[in-house]
KOLMARBA-873422 format. One record per atom (N, C-alpha, C): residue number from 0; chain; x, y, z. Coordinates in pm, whole numbers, plus 50000, padded with zeros to 5 digits. Layout:
BEGIN
     n   chain       u       v       w
   NUM       A       X       Y       Z
...
This chain:
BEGIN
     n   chain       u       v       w
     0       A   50253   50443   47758
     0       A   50300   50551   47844
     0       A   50222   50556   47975
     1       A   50111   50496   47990
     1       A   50023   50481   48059
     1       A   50011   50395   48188
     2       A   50043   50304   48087
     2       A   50006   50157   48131
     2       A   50150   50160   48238
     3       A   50107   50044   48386
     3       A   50266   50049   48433
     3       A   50323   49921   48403
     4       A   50467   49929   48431
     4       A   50533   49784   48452
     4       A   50426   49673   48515
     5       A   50395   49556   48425
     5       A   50347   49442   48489
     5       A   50409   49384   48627
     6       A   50543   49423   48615
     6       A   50605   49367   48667
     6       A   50634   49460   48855
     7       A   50609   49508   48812
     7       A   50578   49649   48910
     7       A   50763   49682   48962
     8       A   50875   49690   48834
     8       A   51008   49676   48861
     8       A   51018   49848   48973
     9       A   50950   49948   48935
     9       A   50949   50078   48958
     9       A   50939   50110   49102
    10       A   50829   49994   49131
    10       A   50753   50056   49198
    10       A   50828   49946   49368
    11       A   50912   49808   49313
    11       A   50999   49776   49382
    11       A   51087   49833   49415
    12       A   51197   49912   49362
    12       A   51242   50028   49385
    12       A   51231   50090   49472
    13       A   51158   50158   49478
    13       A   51096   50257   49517
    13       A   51027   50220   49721
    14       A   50984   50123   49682
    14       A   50936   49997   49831
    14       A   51072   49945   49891
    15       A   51166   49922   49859
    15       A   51286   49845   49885
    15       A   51380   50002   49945
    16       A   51372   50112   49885
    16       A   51475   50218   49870
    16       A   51400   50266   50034
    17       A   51209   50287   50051
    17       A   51184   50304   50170
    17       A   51192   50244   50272
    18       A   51228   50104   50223
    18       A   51278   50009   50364
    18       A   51379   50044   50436
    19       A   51497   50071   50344
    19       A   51629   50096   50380
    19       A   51638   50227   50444
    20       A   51614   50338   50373
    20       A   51558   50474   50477
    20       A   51531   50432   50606
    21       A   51430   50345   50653
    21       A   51367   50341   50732
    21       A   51449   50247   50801
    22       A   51505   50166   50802
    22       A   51615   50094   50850
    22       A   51511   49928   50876
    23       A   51446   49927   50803
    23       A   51363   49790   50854
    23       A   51371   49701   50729
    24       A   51298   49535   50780
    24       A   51282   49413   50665
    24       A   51114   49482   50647
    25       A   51129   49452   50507
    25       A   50958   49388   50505
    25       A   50856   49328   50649
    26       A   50899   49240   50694
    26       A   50885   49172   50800
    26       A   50831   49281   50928
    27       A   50916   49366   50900
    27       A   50870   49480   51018
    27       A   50764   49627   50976
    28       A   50687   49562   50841
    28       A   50533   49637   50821
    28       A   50435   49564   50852
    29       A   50327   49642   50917
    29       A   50222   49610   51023
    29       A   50121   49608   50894
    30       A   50086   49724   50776
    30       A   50025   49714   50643
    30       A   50038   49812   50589
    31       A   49987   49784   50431
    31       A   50056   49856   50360
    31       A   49885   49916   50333
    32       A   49968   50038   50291
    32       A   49820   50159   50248
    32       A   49896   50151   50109
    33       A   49790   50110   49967
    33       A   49869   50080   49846
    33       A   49787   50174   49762
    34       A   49842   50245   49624
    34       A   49746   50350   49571
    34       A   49622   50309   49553
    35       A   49658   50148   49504
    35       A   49540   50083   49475
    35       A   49423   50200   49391
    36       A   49432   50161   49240
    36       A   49327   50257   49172
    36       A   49227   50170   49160
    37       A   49219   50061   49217
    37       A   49075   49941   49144
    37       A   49101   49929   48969
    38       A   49182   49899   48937
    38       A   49229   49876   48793
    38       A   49313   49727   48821
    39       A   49281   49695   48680
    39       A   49361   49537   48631
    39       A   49470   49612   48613
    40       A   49517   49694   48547
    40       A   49686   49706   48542
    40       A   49777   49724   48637
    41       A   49745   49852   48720
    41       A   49778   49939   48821
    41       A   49781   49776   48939
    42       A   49642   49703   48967
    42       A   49612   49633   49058
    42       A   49740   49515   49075
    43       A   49741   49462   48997
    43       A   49806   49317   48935
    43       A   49958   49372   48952
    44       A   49982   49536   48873
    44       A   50149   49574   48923
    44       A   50176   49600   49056
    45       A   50073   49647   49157
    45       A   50146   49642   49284
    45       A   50113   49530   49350
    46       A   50055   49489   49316
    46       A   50039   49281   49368
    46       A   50160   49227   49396
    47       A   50220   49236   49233
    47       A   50323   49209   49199
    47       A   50476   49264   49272
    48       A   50472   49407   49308
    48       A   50582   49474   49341
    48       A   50586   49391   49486
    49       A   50441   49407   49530
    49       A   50457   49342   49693
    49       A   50555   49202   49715
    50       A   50492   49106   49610
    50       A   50506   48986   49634
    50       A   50681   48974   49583
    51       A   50741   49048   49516
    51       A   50842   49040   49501
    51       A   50957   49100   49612
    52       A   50866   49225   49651
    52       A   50922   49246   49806
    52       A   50864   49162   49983
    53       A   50820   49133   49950
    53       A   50774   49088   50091
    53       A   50712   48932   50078
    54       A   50763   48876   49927
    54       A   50782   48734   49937
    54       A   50655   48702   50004
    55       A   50702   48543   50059
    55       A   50545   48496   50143
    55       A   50472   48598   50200
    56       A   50518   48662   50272
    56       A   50466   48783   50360
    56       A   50377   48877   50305
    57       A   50379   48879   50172
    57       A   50280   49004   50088
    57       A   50141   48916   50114
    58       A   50099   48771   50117
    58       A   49957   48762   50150
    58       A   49934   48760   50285
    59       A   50020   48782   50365
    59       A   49957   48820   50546
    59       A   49962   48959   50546
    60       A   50033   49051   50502
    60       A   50032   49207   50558
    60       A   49871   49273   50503
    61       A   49844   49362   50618
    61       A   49685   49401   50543
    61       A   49704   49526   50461
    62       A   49636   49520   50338
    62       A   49635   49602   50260
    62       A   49544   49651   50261
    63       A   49533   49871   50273
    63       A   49388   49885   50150
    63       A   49462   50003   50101
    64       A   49337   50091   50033
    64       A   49327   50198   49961
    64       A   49226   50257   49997
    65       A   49266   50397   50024
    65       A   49129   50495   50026
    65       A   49073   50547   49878
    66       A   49107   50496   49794
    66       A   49027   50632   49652
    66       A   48921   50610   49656
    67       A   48899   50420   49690
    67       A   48737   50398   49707
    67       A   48655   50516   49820
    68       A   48699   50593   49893
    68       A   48628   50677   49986
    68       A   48618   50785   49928
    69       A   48764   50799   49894
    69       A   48787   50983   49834
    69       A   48777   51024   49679
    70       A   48787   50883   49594
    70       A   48797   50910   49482
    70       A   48988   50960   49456
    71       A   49009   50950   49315
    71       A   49143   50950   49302
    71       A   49184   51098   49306
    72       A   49228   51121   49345
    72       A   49290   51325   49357
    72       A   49427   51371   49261
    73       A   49417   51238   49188
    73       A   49564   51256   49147
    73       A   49662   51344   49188
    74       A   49721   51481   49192
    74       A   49861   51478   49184
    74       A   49809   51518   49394
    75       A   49741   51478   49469
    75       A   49727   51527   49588
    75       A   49715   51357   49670
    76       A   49734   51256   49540
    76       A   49682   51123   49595
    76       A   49787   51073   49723
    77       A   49901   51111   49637
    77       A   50019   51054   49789
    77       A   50030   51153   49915
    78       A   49995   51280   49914
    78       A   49991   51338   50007
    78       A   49861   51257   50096
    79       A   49773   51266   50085
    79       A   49620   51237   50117
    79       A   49666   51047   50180
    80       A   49678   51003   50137
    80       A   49720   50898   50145
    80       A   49833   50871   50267
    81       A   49911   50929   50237
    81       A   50019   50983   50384
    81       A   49966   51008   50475
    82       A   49856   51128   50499
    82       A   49807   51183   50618
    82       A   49671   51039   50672
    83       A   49643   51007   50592
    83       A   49604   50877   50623
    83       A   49642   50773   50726
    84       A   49758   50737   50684
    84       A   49825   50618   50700
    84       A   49924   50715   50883
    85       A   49911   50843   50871
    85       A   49958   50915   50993
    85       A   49818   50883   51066
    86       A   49704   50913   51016
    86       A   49596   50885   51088
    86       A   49540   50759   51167
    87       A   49607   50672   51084
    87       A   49571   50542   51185
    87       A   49666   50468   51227
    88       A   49790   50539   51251
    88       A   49901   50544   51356
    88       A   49861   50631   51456
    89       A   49812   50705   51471
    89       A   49750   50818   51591
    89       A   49622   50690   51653
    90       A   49559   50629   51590
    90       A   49396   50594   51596
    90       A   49419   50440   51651
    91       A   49539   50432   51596
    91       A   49578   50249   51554
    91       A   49460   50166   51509
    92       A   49402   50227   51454
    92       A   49262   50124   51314
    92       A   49353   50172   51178
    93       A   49391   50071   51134
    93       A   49382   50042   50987
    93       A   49263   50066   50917
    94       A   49198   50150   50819
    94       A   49064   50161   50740
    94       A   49094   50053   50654
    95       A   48937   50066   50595
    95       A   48886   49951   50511
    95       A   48910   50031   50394
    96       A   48900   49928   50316
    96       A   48922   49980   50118
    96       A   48725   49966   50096
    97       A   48704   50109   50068
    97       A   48536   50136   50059
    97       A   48515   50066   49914
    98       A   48410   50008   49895
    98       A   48416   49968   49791
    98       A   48469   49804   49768
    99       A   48536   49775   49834
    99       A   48611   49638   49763
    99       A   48499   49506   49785
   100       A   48506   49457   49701
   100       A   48363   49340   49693
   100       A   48444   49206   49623
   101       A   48553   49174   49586
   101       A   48603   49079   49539
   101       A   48719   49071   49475
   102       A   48818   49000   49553
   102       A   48967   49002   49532
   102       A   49013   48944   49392
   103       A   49080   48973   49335
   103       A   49133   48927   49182
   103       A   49193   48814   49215
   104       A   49173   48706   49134
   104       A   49257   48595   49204
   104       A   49449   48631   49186
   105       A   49426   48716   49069
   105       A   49635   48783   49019
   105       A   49666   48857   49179
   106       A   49564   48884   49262
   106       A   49662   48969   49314
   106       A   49600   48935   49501
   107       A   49656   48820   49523
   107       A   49636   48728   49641
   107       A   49736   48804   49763
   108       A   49664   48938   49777
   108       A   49680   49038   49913
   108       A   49568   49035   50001
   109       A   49592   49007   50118
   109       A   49516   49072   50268
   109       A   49444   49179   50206
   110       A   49308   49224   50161
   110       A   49295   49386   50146
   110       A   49182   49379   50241
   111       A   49177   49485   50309
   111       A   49089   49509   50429
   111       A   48995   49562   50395
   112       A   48869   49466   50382
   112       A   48783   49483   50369
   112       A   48620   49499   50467
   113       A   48489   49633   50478
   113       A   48427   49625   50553
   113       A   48428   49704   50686
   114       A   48504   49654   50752
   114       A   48594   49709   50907
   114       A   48714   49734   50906
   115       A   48757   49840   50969
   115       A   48876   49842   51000
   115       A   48973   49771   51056
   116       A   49104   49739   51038
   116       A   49173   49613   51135
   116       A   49250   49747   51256
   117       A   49265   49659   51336
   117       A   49328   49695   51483
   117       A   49472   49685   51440
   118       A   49570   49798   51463
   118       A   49691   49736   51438
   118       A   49773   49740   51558
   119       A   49909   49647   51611
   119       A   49931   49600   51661
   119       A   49981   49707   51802
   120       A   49985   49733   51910
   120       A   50027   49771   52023
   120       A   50193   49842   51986
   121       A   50208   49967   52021
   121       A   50357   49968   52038
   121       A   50396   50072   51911
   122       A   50556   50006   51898
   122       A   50577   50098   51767
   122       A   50527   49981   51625
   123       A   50487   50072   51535
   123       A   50466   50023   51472
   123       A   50431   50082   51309
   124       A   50485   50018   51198
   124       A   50520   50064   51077
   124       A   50389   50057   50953
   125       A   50366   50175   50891
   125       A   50334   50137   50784
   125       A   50336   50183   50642
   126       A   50355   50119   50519
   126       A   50383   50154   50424
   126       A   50290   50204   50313
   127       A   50326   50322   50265
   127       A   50255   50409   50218
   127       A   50303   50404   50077
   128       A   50219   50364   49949
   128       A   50259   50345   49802
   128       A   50201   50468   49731
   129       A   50226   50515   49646
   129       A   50189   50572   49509
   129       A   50274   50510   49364
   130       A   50160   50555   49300
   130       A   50203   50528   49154
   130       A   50138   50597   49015
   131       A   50191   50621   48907
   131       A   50208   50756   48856
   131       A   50227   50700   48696
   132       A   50158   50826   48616
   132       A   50178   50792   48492
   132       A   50300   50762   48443
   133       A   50398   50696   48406
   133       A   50506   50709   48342
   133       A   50588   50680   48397
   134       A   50589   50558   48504
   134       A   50646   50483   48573
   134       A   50726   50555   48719
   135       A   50642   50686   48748
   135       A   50690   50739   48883
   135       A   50570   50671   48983
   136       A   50700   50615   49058
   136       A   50699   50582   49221
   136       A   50741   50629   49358
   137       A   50669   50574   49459
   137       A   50710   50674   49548
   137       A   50664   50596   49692
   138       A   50701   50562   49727
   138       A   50710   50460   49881
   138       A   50806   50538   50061
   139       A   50648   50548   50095
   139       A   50647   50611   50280
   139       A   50679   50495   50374
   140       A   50793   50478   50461
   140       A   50741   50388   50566
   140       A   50736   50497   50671
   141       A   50592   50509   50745
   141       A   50587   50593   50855
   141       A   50548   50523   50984
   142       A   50621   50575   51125
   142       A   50622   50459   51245
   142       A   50595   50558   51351
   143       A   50487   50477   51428
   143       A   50453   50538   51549
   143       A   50580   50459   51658
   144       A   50623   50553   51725
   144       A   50720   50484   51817
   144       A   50664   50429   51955
């Protein structure tokens, strides 16, 4: 009940359903802010959801997670996370994932580690994940114009 889809089917969904909202490809996210809990299950399923959405492209887009900063807030995690990902569309720095010291070889993502990355001039997109006991998902694309 816990555990999510390996396969991260939910949480594709959910990434694919915010593309279309948003009227964009994969192709047109700058990076993804992912719940990322630092877990083998959770980790490896949105690895997975990426690479099934954004194909080659899931190991160039930069990934992190803040819980390493904030710790997990659960039911406040996707809000917090949102205002985030608004924050460095205002800032245009991408944050670093606090904490991250060594990539899983299962889950061969960009995660931004250390420094912040610069993100690109202009308008520009980024995707905002959560994920939830019992296979609730929930995917932001938010764009500075």
């Amino acid at each position: 009940m816990t555990r999510p889809s390996p396969s991260g089917e939910g949480l594709v969904r959910a990434v694919s359903s915010a593309l279309g909202d948003a009227g964009t490809p994969p192709s047109g996210i700058a990076a993804i802010n992912a719940h990322g809990t630092a877990t083998v299950f959770n980790d490896r399923m949105e690895a997975s959801a990426f690479r099934t959405v954004f194909g080659e492209g899931a190991s160039t887009v930069p990934v992190d997670s803040i819980k390493g900063a904030i710790g997990h807030t659960l039911g406040a995690a996707g809000a917090l996370e949102a205002v985030m990902a608004v924050r460095a569309l205002e800032t245009g720095l991408f944050p670093p994932t606090a904490g991250f010291v060594e990539a899983d070889p299962e889950c061969p993502l960009q995660v931004v580690a250390a420094t912040p990355r610069e993100l690109p001039r202009g308008p520009v997109r980024i995707l905002s994940t959560s994920s939830a006991f019992a296979g609730t998902n929930a995917a932001l694309v938010l764009e500075r114009a």
